[in-house]
N, C-alpha and C positions, 0 to 999 in steps of 0.2 A: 592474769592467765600466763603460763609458762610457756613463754620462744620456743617452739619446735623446730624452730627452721635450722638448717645443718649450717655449721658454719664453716671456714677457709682454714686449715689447720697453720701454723705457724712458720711454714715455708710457702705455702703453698706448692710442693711439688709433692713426686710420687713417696718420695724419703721421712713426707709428716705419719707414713705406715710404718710403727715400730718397728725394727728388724728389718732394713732394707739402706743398702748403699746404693750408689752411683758413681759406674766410671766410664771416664769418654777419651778416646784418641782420634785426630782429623788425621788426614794427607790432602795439605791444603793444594800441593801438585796436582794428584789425581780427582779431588774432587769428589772427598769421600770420607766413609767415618765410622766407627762402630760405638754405639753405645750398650754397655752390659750392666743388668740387674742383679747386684748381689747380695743374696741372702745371710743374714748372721749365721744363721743356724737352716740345713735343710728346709727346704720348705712347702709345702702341697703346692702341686702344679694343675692349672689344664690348659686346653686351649681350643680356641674355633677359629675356624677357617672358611671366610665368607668370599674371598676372591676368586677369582677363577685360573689365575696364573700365580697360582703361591709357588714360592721357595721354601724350603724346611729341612729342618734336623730335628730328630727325635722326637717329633712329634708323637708317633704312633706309643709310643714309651710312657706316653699321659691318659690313656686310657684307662676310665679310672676299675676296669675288668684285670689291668696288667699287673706284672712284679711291683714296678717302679709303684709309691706313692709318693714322690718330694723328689725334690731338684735342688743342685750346690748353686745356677747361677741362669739367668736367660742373657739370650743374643740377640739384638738387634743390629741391623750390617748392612750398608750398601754395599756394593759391588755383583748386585745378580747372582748369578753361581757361586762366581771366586769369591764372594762375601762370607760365603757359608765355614769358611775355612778360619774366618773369627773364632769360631767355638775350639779350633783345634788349641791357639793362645790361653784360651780363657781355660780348657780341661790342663793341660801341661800346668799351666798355673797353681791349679786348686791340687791337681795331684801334688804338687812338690811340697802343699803346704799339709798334707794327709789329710785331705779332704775328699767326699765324693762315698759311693755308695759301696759297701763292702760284705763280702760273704765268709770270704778265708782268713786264717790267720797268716799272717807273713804276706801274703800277697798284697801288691796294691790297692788302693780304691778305687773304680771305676767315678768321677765326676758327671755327674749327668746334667747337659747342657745341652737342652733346647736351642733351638735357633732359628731366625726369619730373616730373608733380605729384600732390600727393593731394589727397584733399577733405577742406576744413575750413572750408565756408560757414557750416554748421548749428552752429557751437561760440557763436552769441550775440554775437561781434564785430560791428563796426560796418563793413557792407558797402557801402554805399550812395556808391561812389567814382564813380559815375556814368559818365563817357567816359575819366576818369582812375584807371584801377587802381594803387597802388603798386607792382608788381613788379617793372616797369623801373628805378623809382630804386632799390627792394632787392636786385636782382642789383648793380644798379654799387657800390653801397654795398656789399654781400658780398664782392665779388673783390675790391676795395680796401683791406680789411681782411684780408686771406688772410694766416695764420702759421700755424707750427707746434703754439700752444695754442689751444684755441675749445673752447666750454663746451656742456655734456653734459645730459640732458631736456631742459628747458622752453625749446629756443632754436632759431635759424636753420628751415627745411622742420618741425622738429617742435616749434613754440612752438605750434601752434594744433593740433596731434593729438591725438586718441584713441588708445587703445588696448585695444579691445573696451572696457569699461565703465569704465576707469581713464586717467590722464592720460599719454599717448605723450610723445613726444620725441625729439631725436635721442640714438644711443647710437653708440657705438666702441669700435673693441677691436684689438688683435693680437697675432701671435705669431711668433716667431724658431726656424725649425728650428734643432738640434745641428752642421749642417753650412753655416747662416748664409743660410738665406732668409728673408726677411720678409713676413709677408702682414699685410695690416689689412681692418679693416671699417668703414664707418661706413653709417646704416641711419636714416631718419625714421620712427618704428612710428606708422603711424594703420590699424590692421589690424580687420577685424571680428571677429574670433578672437580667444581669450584667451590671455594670454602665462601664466596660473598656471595650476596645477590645481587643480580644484573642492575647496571645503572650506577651505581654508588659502590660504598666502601662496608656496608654492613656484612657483617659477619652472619650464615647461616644460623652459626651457636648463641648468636645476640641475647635469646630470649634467659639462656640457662649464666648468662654473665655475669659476676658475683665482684662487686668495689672495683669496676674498671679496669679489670685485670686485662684485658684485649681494646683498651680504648674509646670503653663506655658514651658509646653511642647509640645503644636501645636498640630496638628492633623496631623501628620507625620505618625505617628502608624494606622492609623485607615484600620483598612481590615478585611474581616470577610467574608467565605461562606455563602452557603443560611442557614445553619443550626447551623453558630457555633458562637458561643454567647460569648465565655469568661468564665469568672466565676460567671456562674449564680449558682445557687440552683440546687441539685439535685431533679429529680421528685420526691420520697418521701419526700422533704421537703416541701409540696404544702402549708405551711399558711402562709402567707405575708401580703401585703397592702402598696401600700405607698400613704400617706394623705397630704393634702398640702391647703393654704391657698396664694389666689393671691389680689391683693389690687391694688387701685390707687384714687388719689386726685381728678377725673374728674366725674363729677355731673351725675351718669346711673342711669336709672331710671330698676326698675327689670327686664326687659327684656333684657335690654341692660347688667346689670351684667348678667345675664344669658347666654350672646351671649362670655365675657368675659371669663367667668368660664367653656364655652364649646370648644374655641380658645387656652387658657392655658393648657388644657390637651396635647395639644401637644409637650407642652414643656417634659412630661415624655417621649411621644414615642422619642424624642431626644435627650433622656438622658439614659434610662433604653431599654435593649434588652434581653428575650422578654418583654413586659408589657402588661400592662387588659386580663391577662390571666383568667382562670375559677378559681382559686384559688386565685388571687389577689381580693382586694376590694380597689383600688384605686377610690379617692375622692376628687375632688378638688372645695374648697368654694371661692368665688370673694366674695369681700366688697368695695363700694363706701363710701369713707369718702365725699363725694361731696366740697370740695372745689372749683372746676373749673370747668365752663359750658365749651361744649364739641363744638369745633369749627365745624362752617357750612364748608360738609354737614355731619351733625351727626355720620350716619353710614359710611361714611370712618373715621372719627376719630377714632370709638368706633374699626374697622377693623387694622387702625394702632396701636392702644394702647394693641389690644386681640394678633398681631403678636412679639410683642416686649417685653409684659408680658410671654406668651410660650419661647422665647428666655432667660428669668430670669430665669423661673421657670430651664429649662435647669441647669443653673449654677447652681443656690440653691442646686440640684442634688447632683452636683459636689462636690461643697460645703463642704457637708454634711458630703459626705463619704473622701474628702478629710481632714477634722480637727476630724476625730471619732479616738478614740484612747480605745484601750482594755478594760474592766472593770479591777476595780484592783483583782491580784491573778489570772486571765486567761489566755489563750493564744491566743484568740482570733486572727487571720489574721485581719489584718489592710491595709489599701490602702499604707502607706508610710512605712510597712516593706514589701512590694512585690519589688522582685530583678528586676532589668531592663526588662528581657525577663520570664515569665511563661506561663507554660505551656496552651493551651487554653481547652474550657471544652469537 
């Protein structure tokens, strides 16, 4: 009988989705970072927004009702507000190289660049940029650097995360169905919610873990009353967000990313507990590089590729907070210095 089961594409990150770079700039001073997804070629966009304290650009631009169908490149940004000013680097960018979305002759292209950020003021970095935030020179410097490898926790949108009481990061992940689609994930975790289970080191995502990519320890651990979370945040630490970007090679037309990008959100609730809290501004963008028509009949494909990308997204999670390692000089709690058994919250 023929292996169904979807396997781990050849990086395992978001970049095993043909047509898709990665670029990352920190400011290891401020405690902070932007990571940008960039498209070879324009690419269908959407996105859902399950937090209750989102940040965003050009969101409303992804409707899949509006002008716009495809996007030159996404944002992902700490810095709260002033994060948002990432996308201004990353459009300057794509415009100089005559990229971005065009009407007129002779005139410029307009680059359309979504964008999300979290909150990472309170992490002790040095904020005080006064009129001059860095996030414009760290989107340009991000997309500049855009390839197929880019490094995992402590870097780009998740060098300056939390993740509930442990050190986030960014994390990525994918997978390749038996019949040759590919989906990825990549994810910044700064979530108020705990990515373990109380008591121990297990990971929420445990169950969906594929060749011990987060530290293949099963989901042995996994137990939890109605109210007890692990190591999430305490309630005055209510700023958070965790932002994420899901992807796949099979030709959706904006709705259908839409159906994508509102399917993947479930990969956080199977990862983070609690999540889309009133204080979170979780955000997740889907991107169609359209390489491969979607097998008849459509919508169970696009159903099978929205359950099996939430299952990525999961891991990316993991991921995340499993390779984040302290800033230097901190003492930040980290996932791989928790002792077997702690305390739950």
């Amino acid at each position: 009988m023929q292996d169904m089961r979807p396997g781990v594409g050849p990086r395992n990150l978001l970049t095993d989705v043909p047509g898709l770079k990665i670029g990352q700039a920190e400011d290891a001073d401020a405690r902070t970072g932007v990571t940008v997804i960039l498209p070879d070629n324009r690419a269908v966009c959407a996105v859902d927004v399950r937090g209750g304290a989102p940040g965003t650009r050009e969101t409303d631009a992804l409707a899949p009702e509006n002008l716009v169908d495809a996007v030159d490149a996404v944002v992902l940004s700490g810095g709260s507000v002033y994060g948002l000013a990432a996308a201004d680097g990353v459009v300057g960018w794509l415009g100089a190289q005559g990229r971005g979305y065009g009407l007129i002759p002779g005139v410029p292209p307009s680059p359309v660049v979504p964008a999300a950020i979290l909150f990472d003021m309170a992490n002790g970095g040095d904020k005080a940029w006064g009129e001059a935030p860095p996030y414009r020179d760290l989107g340009r410097r991000a997309v500049a650097a855009a390839d197929l490898e880019f490094a995992l926790g402590t870097a780009g949108a998740g060098y300056g995360a939390m993740a509930g009481s442990l050190k986030g990061g960014v994390g990525s992940a994918s997978a390749v169905t038996a019949d040759g689609y590919t989906v990825g994930a990549l994810v910044a975790v700064n979530c108020w919610g705990s990515v373990t289970a109380p008591g121990g080191r297990t990971f929420w995502a445990a169950p969906y873990e594929i060749g011990g990519e987060f530290g293949g320890l099963g989901a042995e651990g996994l137990r939890a009353g109605p109210e007890e979370w692990g190591l999430a945040k305490r309630p005055a630490e209510a700023r958070n967000t965790t932002i994420a970007c899901v992807a796949t090679d099979a030709i959706l037309t904006p709705a259908q990313a839409k159906r994508f990008a509102v399917m993947a959100q479930d990969g956080l609730a199977r990862a983070i507990r609690p999540v889309h809290a009133p204080f979170d501004g979780d955000v997740v963008f889907a991107l169609s590089t359209g390489r491969r028509p979607l097998e008849a009949p459509a919508d169970y494909t696009v159903a099978r590729l929205g359950a099996l990308v939430a299952d990525t997204l999961a891991r990316a999670v993991a991921r995340g907070v499993y390779e984040a390692a302290a800033w230097p000089g901190s003492d930040v709690a980290c996932w791989r210095d928790l002792p077997a058994q702690t305390p739950g919250w």
